[in-house]
C-alpha positions, 0 to 999 in steps of 0.5 A: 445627321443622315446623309444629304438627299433631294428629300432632305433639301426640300425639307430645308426649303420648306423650313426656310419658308415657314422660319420667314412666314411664322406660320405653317398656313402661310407657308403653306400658302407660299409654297402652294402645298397643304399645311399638314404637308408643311407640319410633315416635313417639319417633324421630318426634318427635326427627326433627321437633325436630332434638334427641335426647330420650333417650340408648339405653344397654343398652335404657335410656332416659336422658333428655336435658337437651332432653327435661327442657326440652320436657317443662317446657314441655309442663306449661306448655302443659297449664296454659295449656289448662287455664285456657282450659277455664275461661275458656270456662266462665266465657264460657259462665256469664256472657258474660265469662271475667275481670272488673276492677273498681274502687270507692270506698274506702267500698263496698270494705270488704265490700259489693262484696267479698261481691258478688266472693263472691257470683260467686266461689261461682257460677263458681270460674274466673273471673278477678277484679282489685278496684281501691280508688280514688277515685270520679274515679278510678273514672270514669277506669279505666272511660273508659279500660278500665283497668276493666270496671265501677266503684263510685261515688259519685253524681252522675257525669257521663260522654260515654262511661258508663252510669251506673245508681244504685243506692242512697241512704243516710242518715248515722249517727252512729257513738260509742264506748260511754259517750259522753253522746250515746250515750244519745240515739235520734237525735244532731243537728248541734247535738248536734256543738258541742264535739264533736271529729270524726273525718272522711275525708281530702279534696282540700279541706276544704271539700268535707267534706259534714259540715264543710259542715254544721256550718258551715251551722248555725253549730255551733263544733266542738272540733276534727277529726282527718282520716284515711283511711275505714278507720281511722275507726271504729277512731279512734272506738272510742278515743275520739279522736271521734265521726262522721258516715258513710254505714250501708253503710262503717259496718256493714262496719267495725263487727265488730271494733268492738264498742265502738261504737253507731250512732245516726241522725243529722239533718237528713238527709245523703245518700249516693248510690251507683252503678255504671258502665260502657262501652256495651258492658257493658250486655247483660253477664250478669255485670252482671245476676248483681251487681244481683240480689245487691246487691239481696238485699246491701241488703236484709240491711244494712236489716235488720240496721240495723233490728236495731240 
């Protein structure tokens, strides 16, 4: 096949039209050309390709299994310009047509999904990938460029990222209603002994910030059942436990849990959150777009907090 020109992609647009319209007549008169234009690109066209389009049976036009064929792959290109349109769109916006993003399990349950909204809503073409991993994991995929930004637990050291904090929460206590620690304004560790608590599942038991803490005070608790972060509130809610989370996983875990009640919890335990990326992100108007709306984001959870 000779080499693709503006010529030859107006003979594919014509043959598109005439594979639709089954005739050269009306497809002449959808494109607002002559017929015998019509036939002239067409044998101009079959030359070039080297294949018959269309069989001529008594001024009939019968189309070839070839034409089906390019005209398949026709529709397919018109696809891909499309997304191309877009992405150019999306560059035009945001400085990036795609963006891939990783975070920790407990940011990923409505916090960083109501920013991908957020950005979502301001440009529909963009293309989004959303990674749950652990924060390590995250460091990784972003180190590697497996990711262009992650979500991670604080502290984090890198050689190659940029790490911005973001924000620090204070633990609550989450309890099924009813509980007897349910009626207190604030539960303290102490509060915990004979407790059964219900925690997230961990490399090392040992690196559990709130078995870290129940030992430090020497609380005895009754017993523990780990589990993965999102299934937590749910354990609670049946009363298999009480925990110890971080208000941000808590609130995005609470609406179908209304047999709950958060409490403040003491001393004071300490989550700390932030974003990474590679140096070449840091000018990205996306990034600029996340940060105004995780701050308004915040906002809404302290306020909601308050509430309660």
């Amino acid at each position: 096949m000779a080499d693709v020109t503006i010529h030859s992609l107006k003979a594919l647009a014509i043959f598109k039209t005439l594979f639709e319209a089954g005739t050269a007549s009306q497809a002449a008169r959808t494109l607002g050309i002559t017929q015998s234009g019509v036939s002239r690109s067409l044998a101009q066209l079959e030359e070039n390709l080297g294949i018959q389009l269309f069989l001529r049976e008594k001024n009939r036009l019968l189309a070839t299994p070839e034409a089906r064929e390019l005209y398949d792959e026709i529709l397919r290109l018109m696809g891909n310009i499309e997304e191309l349109r877009h992405s150019v769109l999306a560059l035009k916006e945001f400085g990036t047509s795609r963006l891939r993003i990783a975070v920790i399990p407990g940011l990923s349950f409505g916090f960083v999904p109501k920013l991908v909204a957020s950005l979502l809503e301001e440009n529909r073409q963009f293309s989004i990938s959303l990674d749950m991993m652990s924060s390590h994991e995250v460091q990784l995929a972003v180190e590697s460029s497996h990711a262009d930004i992650g979500f991670v637990t604080l502290p984090v050291t890198s050689r190659v990222l940029r790490v911005e904090p973001w924000f620090t929460t204070e633990a609550v206590c989450l309890l099924p209603h009813g509980h007897p620690l349910a009626e207190q304004v604030c539960v303290d560790v102490q509060d915990l002994r004979g407790q059964h608590l219900v925690i997230s599942n961990q490399p090392s038991i040992s690196t559990n910030p709130l078995l870290e803490l129940t030992s430090r005070h020497r609380v005895q608790i009754a017993g523990k059942t780990e589990a993965n972060i999102g299934t937590i509130t749910a354990l609670v809610a049946n009363h298999v436990g009480i925990t110890v989370m971080n208000p941000i996983t808590a609130r995005d875990q609470l609406v179908p849990h209304d047999g709950l009640v958060m409490r403040p919890f003491s001393p004071a335990m300490t989550f700390s959150f932030g974003l990474v990326y590679r140096d070449n992100w840091k000018q990205a108007r996306a990034l600029d777009f996340l940060r105004q709306r995780g701050r308004a984001l915040l906002e809404g959870y302290d306020a909601e907090y308050q509430g309660r």
